[in-house]
N, C-alpha and C positions, 0 to 999 in steps of 0.2 A: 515628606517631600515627594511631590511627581515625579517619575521619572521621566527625562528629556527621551525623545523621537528617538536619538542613537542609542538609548537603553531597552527602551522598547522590542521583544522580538521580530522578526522580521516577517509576521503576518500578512501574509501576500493577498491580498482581497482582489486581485487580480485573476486568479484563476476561477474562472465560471463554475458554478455549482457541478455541471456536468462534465467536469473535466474526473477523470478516471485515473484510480493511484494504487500502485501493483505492490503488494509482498509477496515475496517468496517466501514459501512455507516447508523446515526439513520435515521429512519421515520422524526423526530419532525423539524431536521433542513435542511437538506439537501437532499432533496427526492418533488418535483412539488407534486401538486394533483393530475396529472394525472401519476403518476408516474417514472420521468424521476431525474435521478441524477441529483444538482444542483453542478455547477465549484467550490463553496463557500465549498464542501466536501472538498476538495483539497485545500484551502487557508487558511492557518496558518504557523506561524512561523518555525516552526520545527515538518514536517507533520508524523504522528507515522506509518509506517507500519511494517510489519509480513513478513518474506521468507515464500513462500510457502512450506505448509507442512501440514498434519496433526494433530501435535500439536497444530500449528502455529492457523489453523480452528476450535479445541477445543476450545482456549483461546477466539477466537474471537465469536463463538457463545454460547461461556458458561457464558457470564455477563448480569448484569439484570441490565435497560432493556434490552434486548436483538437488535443487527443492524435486521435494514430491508435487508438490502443488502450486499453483501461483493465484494467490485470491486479489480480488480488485474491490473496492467502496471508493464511492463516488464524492467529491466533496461537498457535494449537497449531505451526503450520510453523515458525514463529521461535525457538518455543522447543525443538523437539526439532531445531534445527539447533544450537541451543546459542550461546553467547556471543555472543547479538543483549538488548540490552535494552531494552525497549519502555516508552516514555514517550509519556506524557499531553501536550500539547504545544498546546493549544487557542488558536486565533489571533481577531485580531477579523474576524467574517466567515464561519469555517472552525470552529465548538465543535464537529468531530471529527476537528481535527487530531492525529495522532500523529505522534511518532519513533522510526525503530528506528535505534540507532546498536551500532554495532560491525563492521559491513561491511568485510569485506575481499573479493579476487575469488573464492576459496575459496565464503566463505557469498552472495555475490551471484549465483553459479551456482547455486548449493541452492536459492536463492530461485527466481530466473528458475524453473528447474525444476518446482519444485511450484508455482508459477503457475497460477492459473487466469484468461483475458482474454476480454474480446468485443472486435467492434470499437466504436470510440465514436462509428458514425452512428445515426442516426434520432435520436427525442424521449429527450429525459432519461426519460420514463415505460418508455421502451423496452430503454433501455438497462439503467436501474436490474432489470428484468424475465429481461432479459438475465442477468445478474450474478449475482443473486438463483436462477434457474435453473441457472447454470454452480457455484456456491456451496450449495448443496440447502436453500438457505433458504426460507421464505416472504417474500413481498412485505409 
């Protein structure tokens, strides 16, 4: 049996390939010693990210402990990695929450990979600058 429209996840085809989608990344689990993102950032069930924004940079570097990092892919990446599918997923708190579920270690490496990250010190204004720069966006 098909599944009817309301079973269907809520794959937002709405958002422009160039639209840009933020994890924070801790120290403790997913960060080498020498410093290099671990794919393992990116492998979970339903992986949480952030629309880029400035709120979006608040939220993520305003929680304790605080990320080491905050990497960004673009949802053009998710989708020419293929079988990742990107939902809408807005929390109370977070209206640019997304999910990209489909992750296996395969597509969590693709990720990690086309990755773009700063680190996540200074002001939110800095960071989001940061991002924004590393992402060929405007502020």
């Amino acid at each position: 049996m098909e599944p009817t429209s309301s079973q269907q996840p809520s794959s937002v085809p709405s958002l422009s390939d160039d639209t840009w989608l933020l994890r924070g990344i801790d120290q403790t689990h997913h960060v080498t010693d020498d410093g290099r993102i671990k794919s393992s950032a990116f492998l979970t069930l339903k992986l949480s990210v952030h629309i880029l924004s400035l709120d979006s940079v608040k939220f993520l570097t305003g929680r304790d402990p605080p990320f080491r990092y905050i990497a960004a892919v673009s949802v053009r990446d998710c989708r020419e990695i293929g079988d990742l599918q990107i939902e809408v997923t807005p929390k109370e708190g977070e209206p640019g929450h997304v999910s990209i579920c489909g992750t296996n270690k395969g597509r969590a490496r693709k990720l990690r990979n086309r990755a773009r990250w700063v680190e996540a010190s200074g002001t939110p204004e800095q960071v989001y600058g940061e991002l924004c720069a590393e992402c060929g966006v405007s502020p």
